[in-house]
N, C-alpha and C positions, 0 to 999 in steps of 0.2 A: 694544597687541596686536603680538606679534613677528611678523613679514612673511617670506615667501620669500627677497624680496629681501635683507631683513639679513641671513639665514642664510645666502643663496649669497657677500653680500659675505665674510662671516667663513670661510666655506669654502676661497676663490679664495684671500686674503690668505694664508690659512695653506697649502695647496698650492703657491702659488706662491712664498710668503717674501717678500711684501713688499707695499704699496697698491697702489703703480705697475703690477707687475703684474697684478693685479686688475683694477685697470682699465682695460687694455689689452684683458686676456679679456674683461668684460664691457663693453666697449665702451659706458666710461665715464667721468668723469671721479674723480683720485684723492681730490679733494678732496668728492666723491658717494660715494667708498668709505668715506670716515672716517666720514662723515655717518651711514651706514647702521650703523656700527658703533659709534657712541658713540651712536644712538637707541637699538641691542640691549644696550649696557650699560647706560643709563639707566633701560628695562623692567628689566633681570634684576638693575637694583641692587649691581653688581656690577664691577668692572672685568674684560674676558678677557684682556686684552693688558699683558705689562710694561713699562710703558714707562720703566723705569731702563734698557731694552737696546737698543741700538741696533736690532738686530736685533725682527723680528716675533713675540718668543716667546710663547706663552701660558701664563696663568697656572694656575694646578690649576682653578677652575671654568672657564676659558677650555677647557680641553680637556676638558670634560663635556660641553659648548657644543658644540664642535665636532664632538664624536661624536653628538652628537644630532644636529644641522644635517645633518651626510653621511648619516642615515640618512635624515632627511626629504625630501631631495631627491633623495636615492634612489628613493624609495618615489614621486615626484613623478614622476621620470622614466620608472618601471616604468610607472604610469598613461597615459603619452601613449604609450608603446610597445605598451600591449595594446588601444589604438583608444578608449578613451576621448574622448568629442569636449572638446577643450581650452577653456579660456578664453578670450573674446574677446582679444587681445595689442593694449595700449590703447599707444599711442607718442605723444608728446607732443614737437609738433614749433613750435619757433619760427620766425616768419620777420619779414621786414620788408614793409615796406606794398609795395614795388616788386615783393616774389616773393609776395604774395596777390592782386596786380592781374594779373600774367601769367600765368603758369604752375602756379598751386598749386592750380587747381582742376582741370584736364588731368594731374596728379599723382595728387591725391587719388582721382582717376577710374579710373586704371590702378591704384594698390596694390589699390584694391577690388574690383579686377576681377580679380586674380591671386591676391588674399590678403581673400577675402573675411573670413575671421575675426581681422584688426586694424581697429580700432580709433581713428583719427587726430585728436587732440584739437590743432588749431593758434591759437598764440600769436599775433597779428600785434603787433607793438613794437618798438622802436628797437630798433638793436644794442649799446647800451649797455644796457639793459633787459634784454634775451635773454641778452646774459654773464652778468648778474648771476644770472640763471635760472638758468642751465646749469650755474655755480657754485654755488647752492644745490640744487641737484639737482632742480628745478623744471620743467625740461621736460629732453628725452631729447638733442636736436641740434638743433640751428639753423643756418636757412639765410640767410646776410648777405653782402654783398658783399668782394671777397678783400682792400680796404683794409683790413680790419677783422679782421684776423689775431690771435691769440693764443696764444703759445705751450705755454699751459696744456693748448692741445686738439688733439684729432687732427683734421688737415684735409681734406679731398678737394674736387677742382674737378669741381662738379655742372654747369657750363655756361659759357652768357656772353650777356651782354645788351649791345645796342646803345643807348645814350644818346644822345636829342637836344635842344638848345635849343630852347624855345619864347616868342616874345614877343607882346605884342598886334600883328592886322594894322595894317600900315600905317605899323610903328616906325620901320623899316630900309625905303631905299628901293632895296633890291637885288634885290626882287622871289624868286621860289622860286631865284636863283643862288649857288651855295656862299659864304660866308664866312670872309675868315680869320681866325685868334683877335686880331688888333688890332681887330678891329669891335666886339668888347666893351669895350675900352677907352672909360671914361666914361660908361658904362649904369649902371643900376641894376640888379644883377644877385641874383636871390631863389634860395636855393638853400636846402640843407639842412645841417644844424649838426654839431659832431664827437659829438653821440650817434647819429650817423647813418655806419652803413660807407659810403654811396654820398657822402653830406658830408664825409667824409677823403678819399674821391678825386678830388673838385670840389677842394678844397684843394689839394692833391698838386700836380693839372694846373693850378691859376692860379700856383701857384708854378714850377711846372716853363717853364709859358711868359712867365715874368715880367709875367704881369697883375697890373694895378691897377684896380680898380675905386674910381671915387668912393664909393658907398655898399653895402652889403653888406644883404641882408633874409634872414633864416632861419627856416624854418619846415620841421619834420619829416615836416609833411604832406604829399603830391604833391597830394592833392585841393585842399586849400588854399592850396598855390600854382600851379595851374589858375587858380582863381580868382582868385586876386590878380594876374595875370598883365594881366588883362583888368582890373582898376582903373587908372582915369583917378584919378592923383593932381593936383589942381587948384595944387599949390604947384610943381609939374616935369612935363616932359611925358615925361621917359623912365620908363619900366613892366619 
């Protein structure tokens, strides 16, 4: 079934001469604009686009395609201009377990408050996960920590979160007084792996302060290393 969506991708493309800008308009990725457009060739059986040219040319049924497409979303847009009440606008948002544990319910909260008729379908999954998503055009944007950069995507800084260690009571006998990062030297120290943006910055920062740790534990989950935090391992006493 040919979609809105493919039609406006094939529209942008050719208005604007090229994927990139496409997806720039639609405030998406280019590698989401190809997507949409080799799904509209594959329904219409048919190639629209030359691709002997460098250039975004279309081909003779490509620009049938396209006059029809501008007239459909034309005819789309006359619709939400003369008060027609619109479709729900579904957005399909990723995040990671650290931004559905904080903030993404007081999020969720306010768009529906201001934008009653979206929609919010959220992923929670690593940021190795969410990329892959975001490249298959699988969800809309995602929200990962800024370790986790990719040049593929357009970025913006949504915030910033405070990160703290936690161990079992009683590990450290320093009581609630600051520490400084040599006290982790020769802990056991459980963090999160590099399919994790917030585990490339854990990385980052043991390297940047030349920490060693004797043993390294990784796990993606916070809830699960909560827990693990609080295991008494009987072969070591550090946790």
């Amino acid at each position: 079934m040919v979609t809105l969506k493919q039609l406006e991708a094939l529209h942008w493309v050719v208005k604007l001469g090229g994927f990139a800008a496409a997806a720039h308009k639609l405030h998406t990725t280019q590698s989401a604009v190809s997507k949409r457009v080799q799904e509209l060739e594959g329904q219409l059986g048919t190639p629209l686009f030359d691709r002997t040219l460098r250039s975004a040319r279309l081909t003779e049924r490509g620009e049938q395609v396209f006059a029809t497409a501008a007239a459909m979303l034309a005819q789309a847009d006359a619709l939400l201009r003369d008060g027609a009440t619109p479709a729900p606008r579904r957005i399909r948002i990723g995040v990671t377990e650290v931004t559905a544990m904080t903030w993404l319910p007081r999020f969720v909260t306010t768009v529906y408050e201001f934008h009653p008729n979206v929609k919010i379908d959220p992923d929670v999954n690593t940021a190795v996960a969410l990329r892959d998503k975001l490249l298959a055009d699988e969800i809309d944007l995602m929200i990962a920590a800024d370790g986790f950069r990719d040049e593929r995507f357009k970025t913006t800084l949504v915030g910033h979160l405070r990160m703290q260690w936690m161990c079992k009571p009683g590990l450290l006998p320093h009581g609630n007084k600051p520490l400084r990062v040599q006290a982790l030297q020769g802990q056991r120290i459980l963090t999160q792996g590099p399919q994790s943006g917030t585990g490339v910055l854990y990385d980052e920062w043991f390297q940047t302060h030349g920490l060693k740790t004797s043993e390294v534990m990784v796990s993606n989950s916070l809830l699960a290393a909560q827990g693990l935090t609080l295991v008494t391992c009987p072969d070591s006493p550090r946790h």
